[in-house]
C-alpha positions in Angstrom: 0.0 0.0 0.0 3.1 2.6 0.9 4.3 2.1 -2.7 0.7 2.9 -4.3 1.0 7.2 -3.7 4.0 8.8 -5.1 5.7 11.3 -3.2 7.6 14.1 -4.9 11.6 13.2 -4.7 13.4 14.5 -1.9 15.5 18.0 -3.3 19.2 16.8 -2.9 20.5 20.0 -2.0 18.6 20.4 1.0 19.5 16.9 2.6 23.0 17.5 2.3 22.7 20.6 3.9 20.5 18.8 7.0 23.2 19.7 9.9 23.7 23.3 8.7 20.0 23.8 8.8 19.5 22.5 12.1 22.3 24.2 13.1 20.7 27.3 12.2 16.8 26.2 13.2 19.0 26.1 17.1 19.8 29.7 16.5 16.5 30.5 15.7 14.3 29.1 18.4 14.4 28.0 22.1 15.7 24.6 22.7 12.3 23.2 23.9 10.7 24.4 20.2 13.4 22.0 18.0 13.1 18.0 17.1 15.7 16.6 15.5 16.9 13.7 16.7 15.6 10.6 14.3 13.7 8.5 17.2 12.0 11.9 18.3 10.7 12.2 14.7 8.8 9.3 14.9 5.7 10.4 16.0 5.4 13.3 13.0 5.8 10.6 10.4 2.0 10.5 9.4 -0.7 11.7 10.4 -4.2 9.3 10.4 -3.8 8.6 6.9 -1.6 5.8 8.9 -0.9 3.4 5.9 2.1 6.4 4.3 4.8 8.1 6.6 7.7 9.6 5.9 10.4 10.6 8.2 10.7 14.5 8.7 14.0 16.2 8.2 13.2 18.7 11.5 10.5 19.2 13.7 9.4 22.9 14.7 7.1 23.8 17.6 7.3 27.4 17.6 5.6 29.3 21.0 4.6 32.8 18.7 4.0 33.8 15.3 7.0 35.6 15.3 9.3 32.5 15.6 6.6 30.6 13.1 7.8 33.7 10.6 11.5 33.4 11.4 11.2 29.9 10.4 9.4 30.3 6.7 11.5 33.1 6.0 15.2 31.1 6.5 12.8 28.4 4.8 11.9 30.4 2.2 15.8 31.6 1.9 17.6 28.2 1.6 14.2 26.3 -0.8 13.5 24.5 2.3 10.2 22.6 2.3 7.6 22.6 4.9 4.8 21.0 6.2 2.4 22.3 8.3 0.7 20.3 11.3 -2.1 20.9 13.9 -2.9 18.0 16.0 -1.9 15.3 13.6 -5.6 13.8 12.9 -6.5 14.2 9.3 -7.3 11.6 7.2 -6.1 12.5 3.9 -2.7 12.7 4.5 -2.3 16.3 5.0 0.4 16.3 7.7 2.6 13.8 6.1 5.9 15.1 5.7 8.7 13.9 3.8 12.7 13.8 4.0 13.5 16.9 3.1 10.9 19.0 4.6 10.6 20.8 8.4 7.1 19.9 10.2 6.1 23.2 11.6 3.7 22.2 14.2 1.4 24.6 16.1 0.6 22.7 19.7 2.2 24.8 21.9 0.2 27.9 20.6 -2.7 27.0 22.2 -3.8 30.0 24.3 -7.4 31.1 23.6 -6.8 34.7 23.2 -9.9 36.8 23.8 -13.7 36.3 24.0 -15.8 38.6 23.6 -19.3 38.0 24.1 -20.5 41.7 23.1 -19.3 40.6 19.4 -19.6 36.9 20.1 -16.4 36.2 19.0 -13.2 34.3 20.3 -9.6 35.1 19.3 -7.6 31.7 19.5 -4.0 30.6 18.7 -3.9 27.5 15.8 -2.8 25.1 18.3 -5.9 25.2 20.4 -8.4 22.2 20.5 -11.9 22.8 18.6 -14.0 21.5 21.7 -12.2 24.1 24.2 -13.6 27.2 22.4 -17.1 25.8 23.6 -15.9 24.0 26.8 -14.6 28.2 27.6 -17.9 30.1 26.3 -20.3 26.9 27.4 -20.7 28.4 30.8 -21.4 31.8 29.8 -24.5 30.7 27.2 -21.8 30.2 24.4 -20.6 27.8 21.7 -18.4 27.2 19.0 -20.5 25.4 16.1 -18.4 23.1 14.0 -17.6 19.8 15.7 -16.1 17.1 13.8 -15.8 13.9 15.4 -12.2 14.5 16.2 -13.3 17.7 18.0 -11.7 16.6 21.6 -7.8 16.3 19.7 -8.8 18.1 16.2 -7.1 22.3 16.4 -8.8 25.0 14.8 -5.2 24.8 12.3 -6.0 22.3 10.7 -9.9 23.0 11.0 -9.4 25.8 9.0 -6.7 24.4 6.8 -9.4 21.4 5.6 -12.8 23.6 5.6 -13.4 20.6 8.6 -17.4 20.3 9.3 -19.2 18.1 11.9 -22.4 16.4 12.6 -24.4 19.7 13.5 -22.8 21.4 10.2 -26.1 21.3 8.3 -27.5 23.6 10.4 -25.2 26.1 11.5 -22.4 25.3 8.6 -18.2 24.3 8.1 -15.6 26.2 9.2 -15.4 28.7 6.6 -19.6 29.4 7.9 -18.2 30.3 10.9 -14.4 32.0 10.6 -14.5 35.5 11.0 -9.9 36.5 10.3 -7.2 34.9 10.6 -3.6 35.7 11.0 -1.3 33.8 8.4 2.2 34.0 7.5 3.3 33.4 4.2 6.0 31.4 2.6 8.7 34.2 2.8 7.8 34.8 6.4 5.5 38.1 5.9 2.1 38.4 8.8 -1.0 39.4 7.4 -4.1 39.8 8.5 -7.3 38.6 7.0 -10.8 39.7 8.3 -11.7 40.5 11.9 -14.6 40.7 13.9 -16.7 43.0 11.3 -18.5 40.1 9.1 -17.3 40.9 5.9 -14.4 42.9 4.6 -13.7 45.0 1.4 -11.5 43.7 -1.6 -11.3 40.1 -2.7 -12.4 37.1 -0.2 -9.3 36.1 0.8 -10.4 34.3 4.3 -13.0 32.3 2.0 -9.5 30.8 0.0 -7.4 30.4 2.4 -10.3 28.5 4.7 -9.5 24.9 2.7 -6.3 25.5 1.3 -4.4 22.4 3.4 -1.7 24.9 4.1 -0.4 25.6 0.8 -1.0 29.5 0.9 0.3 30.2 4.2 0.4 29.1 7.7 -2.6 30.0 10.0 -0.7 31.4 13.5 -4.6 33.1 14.9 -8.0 32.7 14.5 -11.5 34.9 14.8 -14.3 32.4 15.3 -17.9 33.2 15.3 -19.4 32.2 18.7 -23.5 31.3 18.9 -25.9 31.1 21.6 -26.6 27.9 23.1 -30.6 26.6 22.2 -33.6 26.8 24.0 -33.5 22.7 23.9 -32.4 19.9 21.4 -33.1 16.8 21.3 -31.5 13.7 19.1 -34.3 10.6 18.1 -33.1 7.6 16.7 -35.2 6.5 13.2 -34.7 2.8 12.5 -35.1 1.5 8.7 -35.2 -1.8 7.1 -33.0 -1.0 4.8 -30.1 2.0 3.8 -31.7 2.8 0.2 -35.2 4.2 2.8 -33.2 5.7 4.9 -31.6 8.0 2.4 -34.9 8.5 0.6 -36.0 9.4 3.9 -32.9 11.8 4.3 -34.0 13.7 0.8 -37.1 14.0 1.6 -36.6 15.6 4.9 -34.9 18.1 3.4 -37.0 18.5 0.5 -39.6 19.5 2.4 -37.7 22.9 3.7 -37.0 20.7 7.4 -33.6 21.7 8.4 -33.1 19.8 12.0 -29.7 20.4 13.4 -28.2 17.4 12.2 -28.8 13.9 10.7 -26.4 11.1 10.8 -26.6 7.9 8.7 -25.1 4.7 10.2 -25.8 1.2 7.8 -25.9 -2.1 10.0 -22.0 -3.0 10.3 -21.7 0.9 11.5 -24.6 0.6 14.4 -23.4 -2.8 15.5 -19.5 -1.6 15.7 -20.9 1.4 17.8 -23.4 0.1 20.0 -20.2 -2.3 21.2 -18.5 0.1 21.9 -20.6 2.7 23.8 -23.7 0.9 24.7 -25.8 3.8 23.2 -28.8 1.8 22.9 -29.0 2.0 19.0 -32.1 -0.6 17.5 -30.0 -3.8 16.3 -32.9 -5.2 14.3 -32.7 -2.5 11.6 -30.6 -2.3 8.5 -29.9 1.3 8.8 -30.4 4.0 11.2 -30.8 7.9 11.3 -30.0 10.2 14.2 -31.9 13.3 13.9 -31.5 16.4 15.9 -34.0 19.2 16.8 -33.7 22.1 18.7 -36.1 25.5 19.8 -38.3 25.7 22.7 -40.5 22.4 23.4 -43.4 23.4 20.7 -40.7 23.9 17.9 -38.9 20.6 18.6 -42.4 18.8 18.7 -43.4 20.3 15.3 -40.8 19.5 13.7 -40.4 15.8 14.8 -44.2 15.4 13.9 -43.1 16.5 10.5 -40.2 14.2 10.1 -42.0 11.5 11.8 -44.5 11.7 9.1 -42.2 11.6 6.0 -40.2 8.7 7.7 -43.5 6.7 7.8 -43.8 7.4 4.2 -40.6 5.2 4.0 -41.1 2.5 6.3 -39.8 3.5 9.6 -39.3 0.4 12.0 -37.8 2.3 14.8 -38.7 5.8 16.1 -36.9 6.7 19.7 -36.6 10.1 21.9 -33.8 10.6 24.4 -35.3 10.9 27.3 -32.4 12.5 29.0 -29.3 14.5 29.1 -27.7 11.6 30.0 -29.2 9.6 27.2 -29.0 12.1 24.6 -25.0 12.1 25.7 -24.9 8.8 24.8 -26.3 9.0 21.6 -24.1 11.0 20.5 -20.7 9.3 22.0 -21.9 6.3 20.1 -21.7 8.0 16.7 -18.7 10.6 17.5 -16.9 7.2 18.6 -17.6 5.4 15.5 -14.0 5.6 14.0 -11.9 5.1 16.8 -14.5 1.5 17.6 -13.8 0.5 13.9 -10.3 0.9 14.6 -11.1 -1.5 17.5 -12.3 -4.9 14.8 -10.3 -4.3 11.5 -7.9 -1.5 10.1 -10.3 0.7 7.7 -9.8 3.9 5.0 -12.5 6.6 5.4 -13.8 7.7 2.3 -15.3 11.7 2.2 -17.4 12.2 -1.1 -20.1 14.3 -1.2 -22.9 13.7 -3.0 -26.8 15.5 -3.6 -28.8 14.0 -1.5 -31.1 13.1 -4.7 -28.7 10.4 -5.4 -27.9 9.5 -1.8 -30.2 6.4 -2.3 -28.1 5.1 -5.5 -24.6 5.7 -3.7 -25.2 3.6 -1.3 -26.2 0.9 -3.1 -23.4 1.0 -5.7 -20.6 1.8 -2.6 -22.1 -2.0 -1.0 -21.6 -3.4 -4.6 -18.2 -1.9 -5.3 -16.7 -2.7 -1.8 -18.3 -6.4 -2.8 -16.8 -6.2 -6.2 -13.4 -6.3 -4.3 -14.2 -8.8 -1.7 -14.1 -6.3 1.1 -16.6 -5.1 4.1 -17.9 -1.6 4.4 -19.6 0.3 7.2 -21.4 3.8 6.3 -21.4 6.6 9.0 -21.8 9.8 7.8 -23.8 13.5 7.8 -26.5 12.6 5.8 -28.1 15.8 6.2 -25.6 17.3 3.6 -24.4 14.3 1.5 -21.1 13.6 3.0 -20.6 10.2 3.0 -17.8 8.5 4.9 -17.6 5.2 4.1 -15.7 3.1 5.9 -13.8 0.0 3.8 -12.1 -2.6 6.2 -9.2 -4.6 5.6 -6.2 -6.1 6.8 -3.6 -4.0 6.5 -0.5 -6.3 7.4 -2.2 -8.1 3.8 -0.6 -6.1 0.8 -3.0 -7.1 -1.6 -6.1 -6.3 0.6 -4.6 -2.8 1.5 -4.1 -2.4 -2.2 -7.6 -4.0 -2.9 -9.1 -1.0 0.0 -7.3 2.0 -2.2 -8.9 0.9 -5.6 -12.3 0.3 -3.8 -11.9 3.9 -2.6 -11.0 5.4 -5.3 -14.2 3.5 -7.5 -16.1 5.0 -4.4 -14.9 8.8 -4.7 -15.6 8.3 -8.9 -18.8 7.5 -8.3 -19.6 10.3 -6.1 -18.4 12.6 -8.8 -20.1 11.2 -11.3 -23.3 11.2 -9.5 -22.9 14.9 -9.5 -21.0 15.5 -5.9 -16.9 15.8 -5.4 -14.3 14.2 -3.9 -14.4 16.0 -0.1 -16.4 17.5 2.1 -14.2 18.0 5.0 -11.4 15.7 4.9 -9.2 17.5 2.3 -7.3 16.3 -0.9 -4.0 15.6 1.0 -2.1 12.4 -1.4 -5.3 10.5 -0.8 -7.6 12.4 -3.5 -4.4 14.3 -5.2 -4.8 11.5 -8.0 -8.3 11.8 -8.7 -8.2 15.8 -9.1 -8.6 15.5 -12.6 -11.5 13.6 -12.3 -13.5 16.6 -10.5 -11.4 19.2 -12.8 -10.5 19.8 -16.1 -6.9 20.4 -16.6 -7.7 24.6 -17.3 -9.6 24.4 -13.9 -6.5 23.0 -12.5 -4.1 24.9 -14.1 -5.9 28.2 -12.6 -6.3 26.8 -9.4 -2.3 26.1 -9.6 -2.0 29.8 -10.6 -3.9 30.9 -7.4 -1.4 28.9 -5.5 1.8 29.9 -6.9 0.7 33.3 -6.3 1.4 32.7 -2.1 4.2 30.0 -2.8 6.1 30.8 -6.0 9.2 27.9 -5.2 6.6 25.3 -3.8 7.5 25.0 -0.9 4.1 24.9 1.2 3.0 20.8 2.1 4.6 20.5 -1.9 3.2 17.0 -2.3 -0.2 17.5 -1.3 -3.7 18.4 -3.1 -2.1 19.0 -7.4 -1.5 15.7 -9.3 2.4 15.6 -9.8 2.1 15.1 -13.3 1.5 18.4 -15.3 2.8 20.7 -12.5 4.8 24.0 -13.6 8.6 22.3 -13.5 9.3 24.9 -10.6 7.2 22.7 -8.4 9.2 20.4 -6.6 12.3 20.4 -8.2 15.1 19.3 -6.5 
């Protein structure tokens, strides 16, 4: 599997020059911000994209943005590569470095700056956790909206550096719904500024490019966030189906009717069995598939709207229809599905897939995704934000088995095809990373490409940003790279 994503060759001149530049990151930066010894690099190898990992050449965990700009700039000086890294927990491959590149990573800047509730904003270093923002404003009536599963380790770095969403996205939107500035500095070590507390600014959207870029325009050293006030009430129901194809109808129709609960998750079978192990959550295990829906409002708007979705799920054959009953309960319903990769992790080794898809052809993806993981004589298990269309299939196999870890790629890649074709794309929060970089040209044409390239080299003329991430390495300008 390790041999089945190409990596861009390692530039020569920089790895001869690997003790000078140490040498020189030492005069740079305290001694507690530096990682260069090779056992101490093994933990920045990969990232959760676990199956590739490359060996860095240095580690830097800078305290400030000023010692994240010293950095890029003698970077940026020398053509030294870099690879930005929040908390290590994407699944595309973002954070993977390679041998000639320094890992800046951002986990010591993990102060929460200012809050300010007149605004409703927060001001937060990269390094801090997405969940702490609302753990901080939770007592004051507060949140922080986006909160994907990862949300306890996940940083509002990489958050911002993958456009990450959540389970209550479909409501209250991704990251990019609810950034407000950022402080970034670029490739030759220049701090700029980008948007504030106002909600919009003058001149081009910057903020709305860099949010999704997977650190190839810059590195994010600060963030404004938009903070919301905590609902009235909400309450998650579990809707049990007899099979996945009703339970996506259900899911379009929901939607289709102008009813936008605060969330709806999709697990098939495998998925509810895996979790129910694993946090005793008290999901239905005689249904085929299963939906947890979120309301919130006061008690009246909650009961309208479940009477409404209650309705259309009848329409499609509910089996199952249950209320958390508690705080307690409703906790629980939620650890089971916010658990669901790590308790995968616990019965087979597993790629997560992230197409997105309209939720027309949910019904039809499904069905071909079972018959494709089939085709390879693998096992999948589908948990994912329904409400929106982005699936994250989960395709198990032995990863000590090279031909079944090759077998899982291909089946991944049929599965991110097919969501294009059905008239979605290839991510919806995960990124491109190396994971997706192949299939670019299967979302783009090669103009698209070569413009979005354009936009790029505009921030990072030598390349030098996470080089071997998101752009197919064939048909790159022959700056890119080079060694």
């Amino acid at each position: 599997m390790s041999d089945v994503i190409s990596f861009l060759q390692p530039r020569e001149k920089v790895l001869a020059r690997r003790s000078t530049i140490i040498a020189d990151l030492a005069d740079l930066l305290p001694a507690d911000c530096l990682v260069h010894e090779p056992r101490e690099l093994v933990p920045f190898e990969t990232d959760a994209f676990v199956a590739y990992r490359r060996l860095p050449l240095a580690v830097v965990l800078p305290h400030t943005t000023a010692q994240v700009a010293a950095v890029l700039k003698y970077c940026h000086r020398y053509g030294v590569p870099v690879v930005p890294r929040g908390a290590g927990t994407s699944l595309c491959g973002g954070a993977i470095p390679q041998e000639d590149a320094i890992v800046i990573g951002l986990s010591k800047m993990s102060r929460i700056l200012e809050v300010d509730f007149a605004n409703r904003t927060a001001t937060v270093q990269a390094g801090v956790t997405n969940l702490s923002i609302s753990d901080t404003v939770g007592p004051e009536g507060y949140f922080y909206a986006p909160d994907p599963s990862s949300q306890l380790a996940c940083t509002i770095g990489g958050n911002i550096a993958m456009n990450s969403g959540g389970a209550h996205c479909l409501k209250y939107g991704v990251t990019t719904n609810n950034l407000l500035g950022v402080k970034m500095v670029l490739m030759d070590g220049t701090v700029i500024d980008l948007g504030g507390k106002h909600l919009d600014s003058a001149g081009y959207d910057l903020l709305g490019l860099v949010c999704g870029s997977e650190g190839q325009l810059g590195i994010v050293t600060e963030a404004t966030v938009r903070l919301l006030a905590k609902p009235e009430g909400a309450r998650p129901v579990l809707f049990g189906f007899t099979s996945s194809e009703e339970a996506g109808a259900c899911v379009a129709d929901v939607i289709g009717a102008g009813i936008i609960p605060v969330a709806i998750e999709f697990m098939d079978k495998p998925a509810i069995e895996i979790c129910e192990a694993f946090a005793k959550a008290g999901y239905p295990l005689d249904v085929e598939a299963l939906l947890i829906v979120e309301v919130e409002g006061s008690e009246a708007e909650m009961e309208a709207m479940l009477a409404s979705i209650v309705e259309i799920a009848r329409r499609h054959g509910v089996k199952t229809v249950r209320e958390s009953q508690s705080a307690t309960e409703a906790a629980l319903i939620w650890k089971g599905r916010k658990s669901a990769f790590g308790a995968t992790g616990r019965i087979a080794d597993y790629i997560c897939m992230d197409g997105t898809v309209p939720l027309s052809q949910l019904s039809y993806v499904l069905k071909r995704t079972g018959e494709i993981v089939e085709g390879f004589g693998l096992r999948v298990a589908n948990v994912f934000h329904a409400g929106d269309g982005n699936m994250h299939p989960l395709i198990l196999f032995n990863a000590n088995d090279p031909i079944e870890a090759a077998k899982a790629e291909a089946a991944g890649n049929e599965i991110l095809k097919l969501c294009v074709d059905a008239g979605g794309c290839l991510t919806g929060e995960h990124g491109v990373g190396i994971e997706k970089r192949d299939l670019m040209l299967h979302q783009y044409t090669r103009a698209e490409l070569d413009q979005q390239i354009r936009v790029r080299e505009a921030f990072d003329g030598q390349w030098l940003l996470n080089p071997s991430k998101v752009f197919p390495l064939d048909g790159r300008p022959q700056t890119a790279g080079a060694a």
